[in-house]
C-alpha positions as CSV (number, residue, x, y, z in Angstrom):
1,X,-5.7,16.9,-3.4
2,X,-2.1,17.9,-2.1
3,X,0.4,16.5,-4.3
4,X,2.4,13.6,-2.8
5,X,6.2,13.1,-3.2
6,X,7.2,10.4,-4.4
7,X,8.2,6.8,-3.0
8,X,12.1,8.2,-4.2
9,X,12.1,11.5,-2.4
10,X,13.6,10.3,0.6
11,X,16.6,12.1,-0.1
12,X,14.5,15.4,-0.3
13,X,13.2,14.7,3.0
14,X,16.7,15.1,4.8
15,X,18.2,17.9,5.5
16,X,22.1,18.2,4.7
17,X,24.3,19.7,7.7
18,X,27.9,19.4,5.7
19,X,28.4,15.8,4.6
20,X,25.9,14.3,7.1
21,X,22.1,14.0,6.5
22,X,19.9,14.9,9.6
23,X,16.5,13.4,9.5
24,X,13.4,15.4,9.5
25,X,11.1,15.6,12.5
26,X,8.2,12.1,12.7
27,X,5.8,14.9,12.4
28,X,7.1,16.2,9.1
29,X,7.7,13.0,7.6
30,X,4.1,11.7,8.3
31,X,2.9,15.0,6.6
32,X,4.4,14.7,3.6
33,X,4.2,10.4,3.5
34,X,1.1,9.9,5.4
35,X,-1.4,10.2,2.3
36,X,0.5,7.5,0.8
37,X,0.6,5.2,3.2
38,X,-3.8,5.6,3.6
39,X,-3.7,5.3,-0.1
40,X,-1.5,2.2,-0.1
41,X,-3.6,1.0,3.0
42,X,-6.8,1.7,1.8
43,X,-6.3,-0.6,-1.3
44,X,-4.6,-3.6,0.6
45,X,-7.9,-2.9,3.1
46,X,-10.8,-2.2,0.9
47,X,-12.0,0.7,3.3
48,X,-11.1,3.6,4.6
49,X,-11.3,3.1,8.5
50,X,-9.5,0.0,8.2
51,X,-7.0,1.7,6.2
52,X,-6.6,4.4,8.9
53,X,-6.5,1.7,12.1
54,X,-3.7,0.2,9.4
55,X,-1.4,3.1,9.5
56,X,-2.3,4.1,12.8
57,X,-1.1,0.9,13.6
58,X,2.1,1.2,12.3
59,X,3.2,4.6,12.6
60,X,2.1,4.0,16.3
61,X,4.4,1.5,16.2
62,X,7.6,3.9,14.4
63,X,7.0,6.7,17.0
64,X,8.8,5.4,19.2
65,X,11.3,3.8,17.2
66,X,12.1,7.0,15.2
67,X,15.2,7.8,15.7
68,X,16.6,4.8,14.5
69,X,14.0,3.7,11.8
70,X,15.1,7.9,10.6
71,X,18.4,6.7,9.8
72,X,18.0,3.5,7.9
73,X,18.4,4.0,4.2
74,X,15.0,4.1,2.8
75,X,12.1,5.4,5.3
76,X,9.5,5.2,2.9
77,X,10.5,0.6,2.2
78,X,10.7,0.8,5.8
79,X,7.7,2.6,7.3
80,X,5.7,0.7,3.7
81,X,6.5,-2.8,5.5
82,X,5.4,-1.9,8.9
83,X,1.9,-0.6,7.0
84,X,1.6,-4.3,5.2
85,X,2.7,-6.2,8.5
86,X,0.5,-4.2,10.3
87,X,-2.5,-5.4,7.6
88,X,-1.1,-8.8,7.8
89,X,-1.8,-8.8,11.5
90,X,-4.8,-6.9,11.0
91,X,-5.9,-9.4,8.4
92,X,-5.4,-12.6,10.7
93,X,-7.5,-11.2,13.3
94,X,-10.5,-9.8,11.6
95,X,-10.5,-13.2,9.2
96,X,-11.3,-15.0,13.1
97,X,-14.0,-12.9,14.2
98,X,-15.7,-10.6,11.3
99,X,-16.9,-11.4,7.9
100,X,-16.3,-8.6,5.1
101,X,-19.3,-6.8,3.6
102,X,-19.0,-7.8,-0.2
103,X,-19.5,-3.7,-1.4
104,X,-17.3,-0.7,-1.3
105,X,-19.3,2.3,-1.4
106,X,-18.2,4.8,-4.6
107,X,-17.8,8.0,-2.5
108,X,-14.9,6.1,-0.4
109,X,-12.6,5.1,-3.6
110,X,-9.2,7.0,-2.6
111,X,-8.4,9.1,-6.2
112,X,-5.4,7.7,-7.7
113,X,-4.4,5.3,-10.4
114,X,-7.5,4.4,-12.7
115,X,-9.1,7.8,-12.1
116,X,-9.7,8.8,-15.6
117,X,-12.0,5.0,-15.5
118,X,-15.5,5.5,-15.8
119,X,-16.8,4.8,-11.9
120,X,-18.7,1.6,-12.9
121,X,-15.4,0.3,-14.6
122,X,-13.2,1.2,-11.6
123,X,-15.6,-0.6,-9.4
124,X,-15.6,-3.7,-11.1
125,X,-12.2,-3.4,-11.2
126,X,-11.8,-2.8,-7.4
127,X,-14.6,-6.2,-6.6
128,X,-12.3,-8.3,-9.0
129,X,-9.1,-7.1,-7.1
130,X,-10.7,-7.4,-3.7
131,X,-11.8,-11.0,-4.7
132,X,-8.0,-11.7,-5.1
133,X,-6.4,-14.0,-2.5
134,X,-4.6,-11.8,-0.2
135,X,-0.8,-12.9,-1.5
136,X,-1.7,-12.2,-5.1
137,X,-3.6,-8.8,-4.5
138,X,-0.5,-7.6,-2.0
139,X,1.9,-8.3,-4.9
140,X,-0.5,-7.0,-7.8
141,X,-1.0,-3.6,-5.4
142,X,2.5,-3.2,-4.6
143,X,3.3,-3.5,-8.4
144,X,0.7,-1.4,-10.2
145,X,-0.3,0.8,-8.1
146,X,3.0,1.6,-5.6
147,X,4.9,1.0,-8.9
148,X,7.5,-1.0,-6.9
149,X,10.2,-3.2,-8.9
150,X,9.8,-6.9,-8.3
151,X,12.9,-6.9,-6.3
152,X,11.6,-4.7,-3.6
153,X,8.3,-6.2,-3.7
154,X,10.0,-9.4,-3.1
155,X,12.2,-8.0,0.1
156,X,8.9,-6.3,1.9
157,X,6.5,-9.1,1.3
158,X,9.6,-11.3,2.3
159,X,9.5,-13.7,-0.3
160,X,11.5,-15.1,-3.2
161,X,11.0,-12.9,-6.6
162,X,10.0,-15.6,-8.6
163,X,6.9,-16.2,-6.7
164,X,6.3,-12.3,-6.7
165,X,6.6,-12.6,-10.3
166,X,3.7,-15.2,-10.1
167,X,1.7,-14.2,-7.6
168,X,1.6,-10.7,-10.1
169,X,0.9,-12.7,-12.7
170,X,-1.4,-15.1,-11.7
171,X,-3.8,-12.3,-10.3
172,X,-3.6,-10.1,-13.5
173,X,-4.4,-13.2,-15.5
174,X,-7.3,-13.2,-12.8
175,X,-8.6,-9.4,-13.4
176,X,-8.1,-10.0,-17.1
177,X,-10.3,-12.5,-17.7
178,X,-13.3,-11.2,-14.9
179,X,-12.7,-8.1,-16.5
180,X,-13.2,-9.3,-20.3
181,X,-15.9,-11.5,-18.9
182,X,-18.4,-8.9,-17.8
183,X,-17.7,-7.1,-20.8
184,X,-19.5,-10.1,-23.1
């Protein structure tokens, strides 16, 4: 798999013309961000096409808005919040008309965090985290596996940091305990 920047490499993603950064082409940026996003998508989804019509969604959205969205001070918090929004809406229409299949087939686990997990581990892992209420597995995803500080979890799920800070807790305490459960 092509390695990834980081979440922090915004900076290496201008390009300096004397003391005023000039923002790289949507095309470029979406090549070097775009895994992440699916990734990031894929475990706020549960599958793959939904994680694809997610960022679709939203860079859809950012195309035309480019030019100024290239210019704000972080891209990357940005373009992330337009992915969740875009699952947030996503999420509020399918709940109306579609019920979710309960599985997630193996073979469409993005690699990533968890990787060196044995597969049956990492899927009870992923059907514990998937039976998370949304607010809690948002927050737990955003903290664990985007590795995002409370504080910026707190200003792109727009809520108050304290009840990030719960919501994070509450559903670890949740895949602790179905976790240590199944292992009895």
């Amino acid at each position: 798999m092509d390695e990834v920047p980081s979440r922090r490499s915004q900076t290496d993603l201008l390009r300096t013309s004397g003391s005023r950064a000039i923002p790289v082409a949507f095309d470029d940026w979406v090549t070097a961000r775009g895994p992440a996003l699916l990734r990031l998508a894929y475990v706020l989804t549960g599958n793959a096409a939904d994680a694809e019509d997610v960022v679709q969604d939203a860079l859809s959205r950012a195309l035309p808005r480019w030019e100024r969205i290239s210019r704000v001070g972080d891209v990357d918090a940005y373009v992330r919040r337009m992915v969740i929004n875009a699952h947030t809406s996503w999420w509020r229409k399918f709940r109306r008309r579609e019920s979710p299949a309960a599985d997630v087939r193996a073979d469409e686990v993005v690699p990533g965090p968890g990787e060196g997990m044995p597969s049956d581990e990492r899927r009870r892992l992923w059907d514990a985290c998937r039976a998370l209420p949304v607010d809690q597995r948002t927050a737990v995803v955003l903290r664990y596996y985007e590795q995002l500080e409370y504080d910026e979890i707190a200003a792109l799920t727009r809520v108050r940091e304290g009840t990030v800070r719960s919501r994070v807790s509450r559903g670890i305490a949740v895949l602790r305990e179905e976790m240590g459960e199944r292992d009895e």
